[in-house]
C-alpha positions, 0 to 999 in steps of 0.5 A: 701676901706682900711682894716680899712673901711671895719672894721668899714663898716661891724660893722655899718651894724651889729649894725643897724641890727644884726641878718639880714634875708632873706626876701624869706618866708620859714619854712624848708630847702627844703621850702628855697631851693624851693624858691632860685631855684623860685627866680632867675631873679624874685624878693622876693616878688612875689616868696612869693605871689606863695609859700605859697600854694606851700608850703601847698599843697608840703612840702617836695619833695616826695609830691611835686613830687605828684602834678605832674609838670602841678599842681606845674606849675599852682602853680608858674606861676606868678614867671617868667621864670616858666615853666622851674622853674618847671620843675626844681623844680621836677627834684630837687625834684626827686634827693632829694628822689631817692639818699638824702632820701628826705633831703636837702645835705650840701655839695655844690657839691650835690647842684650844681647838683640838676637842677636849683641851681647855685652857689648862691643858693648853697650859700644861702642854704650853708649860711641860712639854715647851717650857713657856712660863704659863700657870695651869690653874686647876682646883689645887692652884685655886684653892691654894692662890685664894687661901694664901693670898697669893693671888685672889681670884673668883674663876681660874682665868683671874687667878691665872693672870693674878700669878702671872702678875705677881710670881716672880719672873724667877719662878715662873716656870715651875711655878703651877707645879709647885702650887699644884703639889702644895695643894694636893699634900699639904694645903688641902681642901678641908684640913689643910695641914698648916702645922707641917707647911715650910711657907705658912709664915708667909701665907695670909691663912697661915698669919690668921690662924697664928693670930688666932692663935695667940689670941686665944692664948691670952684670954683670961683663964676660963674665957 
């Protein structure tokens, strides 16, 4: 993709949606923060079948705490992988209230340490709920930066800083929801569907099928 592609690549999205949101159900910082942690290798939707009554029961890590981890494991175990969630949800919880007062740090250091949060839930968290321009590079923001051109990279921290590189300055902010959205209903896994994409003229695979495409349309008849 030429600077030119992602330009206007960047600007459809925006325009069909301008204000995208995660579509993790959450109403603090520490909620969102909860619910990045629970989502790993599970889907949104099934960590916002378990959260709401987490979440009333545990509102801030102090009461999470209080429920104890065999209640909080209870709570999450249709997430998968929630045995170890759990207790690294506690965990987290204890570092929130024994050196963060009980509050969510901004920095990414002081989120990397916090059990069970990588680099892409810092990001979210560094992204949603403090609005720094930080590029989140789960399996739909791969797969959607390797197939497009946008930005090629073999593990998710080269493709993070290919988009922090070449996403115009404009769009940075939104710019890994919008790629996460693209990916999980439109340029899915194995069928993307290419036919329905608004920015398929301005991604690399889109051009290559085009031109496959009219190739084979030239063949003689019976070719």
């Amino acid at each position: 993709m030429t600077d030119a592609d992602i330009q206007a690549f960047f600007a459809t999205l925006s325009a069909a949606n301008p204000h995208p949101r995660s579509e993790l159900a959450y109403s603090s910082v520490f909620e969102l923060l909860v619910a990045v942690l629970l989502s790993a290798q599970a889907t949104d939707a099934g960590v916002n079948k378990a959260t709401p009554r987490l979440f009333t029961l545990a509102p801030s890590p102090q009461a999470m705490l209080d429920l104890g981890l065999e209640r909080v494991t209870e709570l999450v175990r249709t997430i998968g992988l929630y045995r170890t969630k759990a207790r690294n949800l506690l965990q987290t919880c204890r570092i929130l209230v024994h050196e963060h007062g009980g509050q969510v740090p901004r920095s990414r250091e002081a989120l990397e340490r916090l059990p069970g949060v990588g680099r892409k839930t810092a990001n979210v968290v560094l992204n949603v709920a403090f609005g720094e321009p930080t590029m989140a590079v789960d399996t739909h923001v791969f797969r959607v930066a390797n197939r497009t051109g946008l930005a090629p990279g073999r593990t998710p921290l080269a493709v993070e800083q290919g988009l922090l590189q070449r996403v115009p300055a404009p769009f940075r902010q939104h710019a890994h929801h919008w790629l996460i959205l693209h990916g999980r209903y439109i340029c899915l896994a194995r069928k993307p569907l290419c036919a329905q994409c608004s920015v398929r003229a301005r991604c690399d695979y889109g051009r290559h099928l085009q031109s496959a495409a009219v190739r084979r349309n030239a063949l003689p008849d019976g070719s």
